[in-house]
C-alpha positions as CSV (number, residue, x, y, z in Angstrom):
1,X,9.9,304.0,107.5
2,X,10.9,301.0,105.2
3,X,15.2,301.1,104.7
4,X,15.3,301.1,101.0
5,X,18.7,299.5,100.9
6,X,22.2,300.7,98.7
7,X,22.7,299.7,95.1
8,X,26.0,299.6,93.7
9,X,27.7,298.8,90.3
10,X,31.1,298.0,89.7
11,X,31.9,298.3,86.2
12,X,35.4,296.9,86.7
13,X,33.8,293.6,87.5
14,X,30.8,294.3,85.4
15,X,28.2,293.0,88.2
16,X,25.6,295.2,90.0
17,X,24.5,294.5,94.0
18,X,21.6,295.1,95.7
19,X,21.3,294.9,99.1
20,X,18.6,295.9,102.0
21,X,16.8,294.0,104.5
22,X,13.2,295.3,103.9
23,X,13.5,294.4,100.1
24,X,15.9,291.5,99.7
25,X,19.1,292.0,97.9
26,X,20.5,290.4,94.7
27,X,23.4,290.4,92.6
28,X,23.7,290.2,88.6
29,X,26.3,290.5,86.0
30,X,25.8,293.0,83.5
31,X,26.4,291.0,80.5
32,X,23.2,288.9,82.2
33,X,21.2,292.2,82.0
34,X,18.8,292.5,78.9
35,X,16.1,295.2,79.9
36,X,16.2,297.9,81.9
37,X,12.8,299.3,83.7
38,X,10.7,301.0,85.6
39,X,7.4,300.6,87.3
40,X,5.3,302.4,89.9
41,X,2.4,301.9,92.4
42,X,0.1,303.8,93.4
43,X,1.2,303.3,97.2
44,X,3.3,306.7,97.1
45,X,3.4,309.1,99.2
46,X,3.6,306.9,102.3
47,X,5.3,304.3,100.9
48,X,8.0,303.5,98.2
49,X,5.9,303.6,94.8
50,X,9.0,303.7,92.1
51,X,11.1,301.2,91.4
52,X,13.9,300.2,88.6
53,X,13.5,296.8,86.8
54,X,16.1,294.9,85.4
55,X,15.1,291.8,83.4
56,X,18.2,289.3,83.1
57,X,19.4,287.1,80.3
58,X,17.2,283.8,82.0
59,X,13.7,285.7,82.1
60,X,14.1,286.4,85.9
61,X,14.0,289.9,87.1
62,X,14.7,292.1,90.0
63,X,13.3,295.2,91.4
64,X,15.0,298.1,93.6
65,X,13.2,300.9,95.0
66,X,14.5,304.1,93.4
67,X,14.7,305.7,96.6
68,X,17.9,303.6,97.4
69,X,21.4,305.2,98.3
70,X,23.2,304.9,94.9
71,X,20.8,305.0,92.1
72,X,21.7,308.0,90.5
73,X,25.0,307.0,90.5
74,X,24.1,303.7,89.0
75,X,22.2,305.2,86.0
76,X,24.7,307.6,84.9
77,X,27.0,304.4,84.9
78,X,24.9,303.0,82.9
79,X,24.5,306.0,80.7
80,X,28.6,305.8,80.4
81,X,28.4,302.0,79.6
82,X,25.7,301.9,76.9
83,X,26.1,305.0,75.6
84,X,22.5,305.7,76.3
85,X,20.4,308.7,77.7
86,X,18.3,307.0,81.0
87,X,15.5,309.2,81.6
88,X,12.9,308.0,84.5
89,X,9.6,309.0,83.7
90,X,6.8,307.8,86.0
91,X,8.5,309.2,89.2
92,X,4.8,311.3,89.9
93,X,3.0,308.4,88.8
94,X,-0.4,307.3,91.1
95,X,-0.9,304.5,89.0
96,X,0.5,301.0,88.1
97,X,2.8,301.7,85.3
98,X,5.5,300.5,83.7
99,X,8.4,301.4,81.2
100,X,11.1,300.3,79.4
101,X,14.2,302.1,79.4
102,X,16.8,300.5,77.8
103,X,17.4,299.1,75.4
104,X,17.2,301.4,72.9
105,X,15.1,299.6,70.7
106,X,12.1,298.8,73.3
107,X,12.6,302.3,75.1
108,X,9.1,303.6,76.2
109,X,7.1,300.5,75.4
110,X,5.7,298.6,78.8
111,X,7.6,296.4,80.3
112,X,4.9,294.7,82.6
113,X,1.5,293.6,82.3
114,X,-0.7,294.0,85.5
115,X,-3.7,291.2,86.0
116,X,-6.3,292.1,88.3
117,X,-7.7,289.0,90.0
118,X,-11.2,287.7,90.8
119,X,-13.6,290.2,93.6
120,X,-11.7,288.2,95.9
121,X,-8.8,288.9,95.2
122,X,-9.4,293.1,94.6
123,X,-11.1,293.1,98.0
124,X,-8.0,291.4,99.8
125,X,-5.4,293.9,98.0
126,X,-7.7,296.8,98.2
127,X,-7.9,297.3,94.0
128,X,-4.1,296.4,93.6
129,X,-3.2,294.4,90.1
130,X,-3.1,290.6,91.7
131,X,0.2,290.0,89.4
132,X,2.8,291.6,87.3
133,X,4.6,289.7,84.5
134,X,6.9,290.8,81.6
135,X,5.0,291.7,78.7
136,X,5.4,288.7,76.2
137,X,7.4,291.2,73.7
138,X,9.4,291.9,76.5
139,X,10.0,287.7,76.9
140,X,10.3,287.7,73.3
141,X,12.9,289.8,72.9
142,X,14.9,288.0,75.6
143,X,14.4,284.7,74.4
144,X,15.8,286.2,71.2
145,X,18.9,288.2,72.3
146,X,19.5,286.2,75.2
147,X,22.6,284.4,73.5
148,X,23.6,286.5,71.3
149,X,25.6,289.6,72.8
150,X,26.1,291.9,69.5
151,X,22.3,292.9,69.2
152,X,22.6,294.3,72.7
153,X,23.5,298.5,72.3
């Protein structure tokens, strides 16, 4: 079984830390964080299929599995900071999906598009998208806000 790593947010400092040595780690600053997200797989049961998103102020983003130590705890931060109800939605999910949670203005819309490759390419990852990318609305929307920190609530 894959070690799914700890996620921690320090609101003090305002930055949030990933860290786990199956799926990387990373470290942002929340007033870098745009979008929040999730996604799943369809590679559940046996493997981790849920993950959260978050999309940062530079158009890069960065994926935990929600099955790490701390993510409850993290979201109900969250829910303190932004004064937002966080609800995850696609945890029985078979399928490649994906969902905004926050902000409040693009909650619910997708916050990926999948792209299947060629017959080559669905052979190799068994019918898996090929790719994921933000949504351009989703790029939009950070290109937009990015700089400007009074539209983000």
């Amino acid at each position: 079984m894959k070690e799914l790593g700890s996620i921690s947010l320090d609101i003090e400092l305002r930055s949030l830390t990933f860290l786990s040595e199956s799926y990387g780690h990373f470290h942002l600053e929340l007033d870098d964080l745009m979008v929040l997200g999730e996604y799943s797989t369809a590679d559940g049961p046996w493997l981790e299929d849920l993950f959260l998103v978050f999309v940062c102020r530079d158009g890069n983003w960065w994926e935990c599995p929600f099955g790490a130590m701390g993510v409850p705890g993290v979201l109900s931060q969250f829910e303190e900071v932004w004064h937002a109800h966080l609800t995850v939605t696609l945890g029985f999910s078979t399928q490649y999906k994906s969902r905004i949670m926050w902000p409040k203005e693009l909650a619910d819309n997708e916050l990926y598009q999948f792209t299947k490759g060629g017959w080559l390419d669905r052979m190799i990852t068994q019918g898996m998208p090929a790719t994921r990318d933000l949504r351009p609305e989703v790029k939009e929307y950070v290109a937009a806000t990015g700089n400007n920190e009074s539209n983000r609530q």
